[in-house]
DODRENZA-202386 format. One record per residue (C-alpha): residue number from 0; residue in one letter; x, y, z. Coordinates in nm, 3 decimals, decimal comma, padded with zeros to 5 digits. Example, Ala and Ser with C-alpha at 12.3 -4.5 7.8 and 13.67 -1.06 7.14 Angstrom:
! residues 2
+-------+-------+---------+---------+---------+
: dokol : nuvex :      c1 :      c2 :      c3 :
+-------+-------+---------+---------+---------+
:     0 :     A :  01,230 : -00,450 :  00,780 :
:     1 :     S :  01,367 : -00,106 :  00,714 :
+-------+-------+---------+---------+---------+
END
This chain:
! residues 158
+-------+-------+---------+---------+---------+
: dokol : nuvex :      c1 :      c2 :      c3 :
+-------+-------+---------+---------+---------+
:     0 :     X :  01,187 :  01,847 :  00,909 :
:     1 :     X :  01,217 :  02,142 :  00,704 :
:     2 :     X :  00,969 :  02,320 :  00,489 :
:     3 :     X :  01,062 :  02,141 :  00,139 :
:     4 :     X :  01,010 :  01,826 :  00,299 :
:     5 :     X :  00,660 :  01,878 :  00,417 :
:     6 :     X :  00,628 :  02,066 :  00,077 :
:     7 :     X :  00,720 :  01,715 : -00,074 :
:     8 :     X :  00,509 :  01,497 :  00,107 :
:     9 :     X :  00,224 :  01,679 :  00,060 :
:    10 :     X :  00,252 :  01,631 : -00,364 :
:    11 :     X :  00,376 :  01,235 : -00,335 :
:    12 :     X :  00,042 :  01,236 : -00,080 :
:    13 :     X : -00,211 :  01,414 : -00,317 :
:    14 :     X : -00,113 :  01,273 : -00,637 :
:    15 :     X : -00,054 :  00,942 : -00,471 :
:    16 :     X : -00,416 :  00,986 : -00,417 :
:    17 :     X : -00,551 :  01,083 : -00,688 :
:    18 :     X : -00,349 :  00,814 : -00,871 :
:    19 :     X : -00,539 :  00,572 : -00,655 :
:    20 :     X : -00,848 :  00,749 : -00,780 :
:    21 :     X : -00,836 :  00,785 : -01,145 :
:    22 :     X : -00,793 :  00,361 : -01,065 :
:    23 :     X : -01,110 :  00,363 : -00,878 :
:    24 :     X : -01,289 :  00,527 : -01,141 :
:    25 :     X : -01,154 :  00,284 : -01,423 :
:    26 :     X : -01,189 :  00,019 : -01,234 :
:    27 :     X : -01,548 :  00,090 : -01,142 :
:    28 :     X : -01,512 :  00,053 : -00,849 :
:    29 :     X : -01,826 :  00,207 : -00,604 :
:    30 :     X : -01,806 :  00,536 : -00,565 :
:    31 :     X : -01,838 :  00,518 : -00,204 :
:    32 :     X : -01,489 :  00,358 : -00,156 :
:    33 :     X : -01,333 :  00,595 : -00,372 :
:    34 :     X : -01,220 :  00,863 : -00,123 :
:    35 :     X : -01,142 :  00,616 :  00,181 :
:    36 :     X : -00,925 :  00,397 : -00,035 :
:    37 :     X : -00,784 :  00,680 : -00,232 :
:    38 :     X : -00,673 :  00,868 :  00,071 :
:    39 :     X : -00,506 :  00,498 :  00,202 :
:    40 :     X : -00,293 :  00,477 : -00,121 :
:    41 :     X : -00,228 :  00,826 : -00,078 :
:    42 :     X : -00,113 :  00,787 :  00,305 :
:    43 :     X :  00,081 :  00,439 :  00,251 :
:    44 :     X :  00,255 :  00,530 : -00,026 :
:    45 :     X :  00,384 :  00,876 :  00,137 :
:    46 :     X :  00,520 :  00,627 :  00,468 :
:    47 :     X :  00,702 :  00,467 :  00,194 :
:    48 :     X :  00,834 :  00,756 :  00,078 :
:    49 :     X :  00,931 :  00,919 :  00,393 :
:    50 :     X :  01,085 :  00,564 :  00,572 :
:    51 :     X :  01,313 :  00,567 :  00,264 :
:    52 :     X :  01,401 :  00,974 :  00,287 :
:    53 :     X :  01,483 :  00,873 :  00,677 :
:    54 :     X :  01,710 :  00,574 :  00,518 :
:    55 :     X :  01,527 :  00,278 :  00,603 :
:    56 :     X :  01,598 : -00,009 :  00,367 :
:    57 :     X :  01,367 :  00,018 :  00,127 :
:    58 :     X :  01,255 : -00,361 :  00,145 :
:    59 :     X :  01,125 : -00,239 :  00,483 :
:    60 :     X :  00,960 :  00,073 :  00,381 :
:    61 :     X :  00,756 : -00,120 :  00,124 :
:    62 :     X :  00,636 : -00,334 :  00,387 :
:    63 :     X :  00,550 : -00,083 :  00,652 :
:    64 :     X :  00,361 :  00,130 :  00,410 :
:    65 :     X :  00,192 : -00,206 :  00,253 :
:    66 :     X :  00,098 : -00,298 :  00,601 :
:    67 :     X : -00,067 :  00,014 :  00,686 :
:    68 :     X : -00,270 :  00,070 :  00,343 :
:    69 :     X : -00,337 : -00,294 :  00,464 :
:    70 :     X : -00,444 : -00,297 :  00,823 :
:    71 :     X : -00,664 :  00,125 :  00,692 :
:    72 :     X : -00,805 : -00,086 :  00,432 :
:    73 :     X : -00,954 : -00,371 :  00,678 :
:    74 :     X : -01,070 : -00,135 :  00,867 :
:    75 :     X : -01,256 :  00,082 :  00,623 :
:    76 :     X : -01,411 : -00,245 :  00,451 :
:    77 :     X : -01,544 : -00,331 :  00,795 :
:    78 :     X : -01,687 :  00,047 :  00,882 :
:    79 :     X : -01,831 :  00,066 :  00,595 :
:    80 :     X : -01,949 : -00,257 :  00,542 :
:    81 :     X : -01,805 : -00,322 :  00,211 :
:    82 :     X : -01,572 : -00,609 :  00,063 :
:    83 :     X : -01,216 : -00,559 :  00,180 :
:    84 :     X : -01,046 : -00,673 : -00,140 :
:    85 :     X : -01,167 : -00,332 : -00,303 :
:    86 :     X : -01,020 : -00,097 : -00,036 :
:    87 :     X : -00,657 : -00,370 : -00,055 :
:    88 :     X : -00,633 : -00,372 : -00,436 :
:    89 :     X : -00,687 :  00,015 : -00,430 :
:    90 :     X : -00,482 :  00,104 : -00,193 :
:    91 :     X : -00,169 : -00,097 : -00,299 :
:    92 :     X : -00,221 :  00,061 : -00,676 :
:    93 :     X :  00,029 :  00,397 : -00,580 :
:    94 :     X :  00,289 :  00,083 : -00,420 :
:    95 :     X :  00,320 : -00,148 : -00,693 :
:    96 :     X :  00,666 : -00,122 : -00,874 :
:    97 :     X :  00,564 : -00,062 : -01,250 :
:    98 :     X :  00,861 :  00,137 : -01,304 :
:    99 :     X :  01,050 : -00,125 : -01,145 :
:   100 :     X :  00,964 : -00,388 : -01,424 :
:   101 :     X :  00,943 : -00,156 : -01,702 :
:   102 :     X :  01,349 : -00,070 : -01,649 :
:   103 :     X :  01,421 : -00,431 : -01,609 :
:   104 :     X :  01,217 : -00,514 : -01,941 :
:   105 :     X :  01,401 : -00,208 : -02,085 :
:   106 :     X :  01,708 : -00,339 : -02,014 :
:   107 :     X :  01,666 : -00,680 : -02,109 :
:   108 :     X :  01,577 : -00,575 : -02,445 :
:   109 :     X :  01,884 : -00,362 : -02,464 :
:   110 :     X :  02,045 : -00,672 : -02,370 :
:   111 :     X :  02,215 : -00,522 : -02,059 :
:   112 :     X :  02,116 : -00,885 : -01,850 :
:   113 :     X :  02,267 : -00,780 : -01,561 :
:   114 :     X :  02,141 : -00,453 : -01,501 :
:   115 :     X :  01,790 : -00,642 : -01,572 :
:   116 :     X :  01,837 : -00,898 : -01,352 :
:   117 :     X :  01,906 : -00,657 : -01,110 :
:   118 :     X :  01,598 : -00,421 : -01,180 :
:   119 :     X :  01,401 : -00,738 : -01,209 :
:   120 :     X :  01,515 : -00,843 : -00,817 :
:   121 :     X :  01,444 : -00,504 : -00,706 :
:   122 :     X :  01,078 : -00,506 : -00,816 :
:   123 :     X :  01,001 : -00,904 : -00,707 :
:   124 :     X :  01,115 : -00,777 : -00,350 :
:   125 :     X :  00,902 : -00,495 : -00,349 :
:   126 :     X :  00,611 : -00,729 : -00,487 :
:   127 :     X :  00,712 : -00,995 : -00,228 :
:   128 :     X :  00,683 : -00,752 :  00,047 :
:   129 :     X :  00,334 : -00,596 : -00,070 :
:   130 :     X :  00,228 : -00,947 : -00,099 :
:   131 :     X :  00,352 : -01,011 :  00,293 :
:   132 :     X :  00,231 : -00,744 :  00,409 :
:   133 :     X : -00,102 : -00,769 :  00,274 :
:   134 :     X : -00,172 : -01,095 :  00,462 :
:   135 :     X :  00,019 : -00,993 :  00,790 :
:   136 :     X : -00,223 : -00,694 :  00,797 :
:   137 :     X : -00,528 : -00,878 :  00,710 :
:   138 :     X : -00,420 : -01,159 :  00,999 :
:   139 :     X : -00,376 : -00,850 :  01,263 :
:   140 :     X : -00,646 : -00,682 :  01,180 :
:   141 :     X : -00,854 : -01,051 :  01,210 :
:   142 :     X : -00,717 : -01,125 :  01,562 :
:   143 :     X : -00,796 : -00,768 :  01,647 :
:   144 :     X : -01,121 : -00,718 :  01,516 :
:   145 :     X : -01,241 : -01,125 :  01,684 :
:   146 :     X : -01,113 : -01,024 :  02,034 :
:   147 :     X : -01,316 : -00,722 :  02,005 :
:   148 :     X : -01,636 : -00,821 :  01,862 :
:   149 :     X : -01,567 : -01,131 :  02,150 :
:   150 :     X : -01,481 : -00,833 :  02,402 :
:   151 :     X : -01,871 : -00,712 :  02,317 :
:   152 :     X : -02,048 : -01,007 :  02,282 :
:   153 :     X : -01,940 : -01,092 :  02,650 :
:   154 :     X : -01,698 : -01,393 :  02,582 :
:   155 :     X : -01,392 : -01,202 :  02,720 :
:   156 :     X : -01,345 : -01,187 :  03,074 :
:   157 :     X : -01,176 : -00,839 :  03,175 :
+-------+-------+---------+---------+---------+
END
């Protein structure tokens, strides 16, 4: 990894970040979530980032980095004993393709179909594999989190 890389991925982290935070704030959401999930959107959306700068398909580097904002987002609603759909929505915000949708609106205006229908595809994959990765993650994090708190409570023979 050289030095503009690491340059890089420290601005897509930090205004990843506080993307995901000016959200919070206009979302109103409670100010103690705002750091945790901002930091998540900040961290997922750099794993996107740098699966796709190591050539992974892209498809696949949405869903890895949807899966860990996912799975960091689980856990930080359980820690801190808050609603997980705040920390997931939040997290997700620095994912979501808006430019995505915005060039395939652009270009079905223009009437340039196929260059729509094409950015159009691109996004509703990218959705599709938040969306999938969002549940996988909360499932995981489920079966985890019940064989643990099972693990405790004594009903888990080691």
């Amino acid at each position: 990894m050289t030095l503009e890389f690491i340059g890089r991925a420290i601005i897509i982290f930090l205004s990843s970040s506080l993307g995901t935070l000016g959200f919070a704030i206009f979302m109103h959401a409670p100010k103690k979530a705002w750091v945790p999930a901002s930091a998540i959107g900040g961290l997922g959306y750099l794993i996107y980032w740098a699966l796709n700068q190591f050539g992974l398909y892209a498809p696949m580097s949405m869903f890895i980095g949807a899966l860990l904002s996912s799975v960091l987002a689980q856990y930080c609603a359980r820690r801190m004993r808050m609603i997980a759909t705040i920390f997931l929505i939040l997290s997700i915000i620095p994912l979501v393709p808006g430019l995505g949708l915005y060039r395939c609106m652009h270009y079905l205006a223009q009437e340039m179909y196929s260059e729509g229908a094409d950015a159009g595809v691109r996004a509703m994959v990218d959705i599709v594999m938040i969306a999938l990765a969002l549940g996988v993650g909360s499932y995981l994090f489920r079966m985890v989190a019940l064989r643990h708190d099972q693990h405790i409570r004594g009903g888990v023979r080691s």
